[in-house]
N, C-alpha and C positions, 0 to 999 in steps of 0.2 A: 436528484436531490430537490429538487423543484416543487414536484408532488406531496415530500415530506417538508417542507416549510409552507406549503400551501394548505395542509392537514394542520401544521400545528396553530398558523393562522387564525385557522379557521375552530378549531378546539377550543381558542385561547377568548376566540369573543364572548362580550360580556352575555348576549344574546343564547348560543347556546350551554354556557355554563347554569343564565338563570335557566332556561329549559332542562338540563339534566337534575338540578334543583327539583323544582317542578313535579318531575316524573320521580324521583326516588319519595317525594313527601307524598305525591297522589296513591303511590303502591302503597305507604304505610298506613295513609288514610283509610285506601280502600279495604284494608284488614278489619282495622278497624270498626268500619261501617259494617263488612259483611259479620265478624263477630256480636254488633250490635243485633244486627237481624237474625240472627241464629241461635244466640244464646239469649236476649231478653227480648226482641219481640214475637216471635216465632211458637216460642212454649207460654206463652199466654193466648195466645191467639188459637192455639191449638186447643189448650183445653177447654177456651169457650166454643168452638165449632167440635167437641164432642172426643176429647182425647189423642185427637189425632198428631203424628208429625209428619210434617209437610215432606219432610225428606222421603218417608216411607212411602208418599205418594204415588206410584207406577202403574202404567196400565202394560200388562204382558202382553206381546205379541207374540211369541213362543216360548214354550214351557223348554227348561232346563231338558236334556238326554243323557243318562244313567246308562253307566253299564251294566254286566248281571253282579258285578261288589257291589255297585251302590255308587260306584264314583265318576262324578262328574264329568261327561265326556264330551258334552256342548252346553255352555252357560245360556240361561236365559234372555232373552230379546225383549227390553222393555224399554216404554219411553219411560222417563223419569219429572213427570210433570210436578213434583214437589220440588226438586233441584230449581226448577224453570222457575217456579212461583218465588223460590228464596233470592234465587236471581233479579230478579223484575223487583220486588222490592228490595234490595242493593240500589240495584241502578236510581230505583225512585226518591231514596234518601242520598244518594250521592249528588243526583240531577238537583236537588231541592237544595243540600248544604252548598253547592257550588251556585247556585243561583241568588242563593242566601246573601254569599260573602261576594261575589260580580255586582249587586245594588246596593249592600254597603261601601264598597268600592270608588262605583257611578256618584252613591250621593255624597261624598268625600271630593271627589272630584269636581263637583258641582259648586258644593261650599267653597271650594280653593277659588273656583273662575269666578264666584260673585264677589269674594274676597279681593281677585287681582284688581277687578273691576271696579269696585268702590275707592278700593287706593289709587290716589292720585299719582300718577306719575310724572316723574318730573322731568323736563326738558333735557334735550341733550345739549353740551355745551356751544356747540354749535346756532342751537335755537336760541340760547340765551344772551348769547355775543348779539344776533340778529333784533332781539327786544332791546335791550342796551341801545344799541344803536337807533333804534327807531323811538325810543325815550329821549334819548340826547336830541335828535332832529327835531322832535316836535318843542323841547325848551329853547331850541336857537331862533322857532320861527316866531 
């Protein structure tokens, strides 16, 4: 039983809940992003470099094998270097919107510690019994 109180434990911290967090918003993000790149920057980009879609990109390494019907009997061996390119830009607008929002983040962060800093803090009660006192002595002498 150990194990399962050590699992739920561990399930229940704040740490990995906000990480599960995290991961189900990054997946919906990254739909997101790659739809961005697929559907509206991809077929603009295409038809200024000449009609082309990147998907349909592929260099063949071997040709499909046909039976004597006509039917497929070994599919074609090809790299897919349109997939690649749609890919690499994903990542390069994921890398950029997450880099984005980490130094709006940092300068938020930043503005709070100049903020903590400017505000005066005030003595603990302890410090202030010690001034008190040390006010009192110097009116007795």
């Amino acid at each position: 039983m150990s194990v399962i109180n050590e699992f739920k434990e561990f399930a229940t911290k704040g740490n990995v809940v906000d990480l599960a967090i995290g991961v189900i918003i990054g997946g919906a993000f990254g739909k997101i992003v790659s739809s961005l790149v697929a559907d509206i920057i991809m077929p603009p980009l295409g038809v200024i470099v000449g009609g082309i879609k990147f998907t349909d990109i592929k260099l063949k390494l071997k040709d499909a094998v046909f039976d004597g019907t006509g039917k497929i009997t070994q599919e074609a061996v090809t790299l897919n270097i349109g997939n690649f390119i749609q890919a690499t830009f994903d990542f390069l607008i994921i890398a950029g919107s997450i880099f984005l929002i980490v130094k709006l983040i940092n300068s938020l962060k930043r503005k709070e510690k100049k903020e903590e800093a400017a505000a005066p803090s005030t003595p603990s009660m302890e410090v202030q019994l010690l001034i008190e006192i040390r006010d009192l002595l110097k009116k007795q002498n």
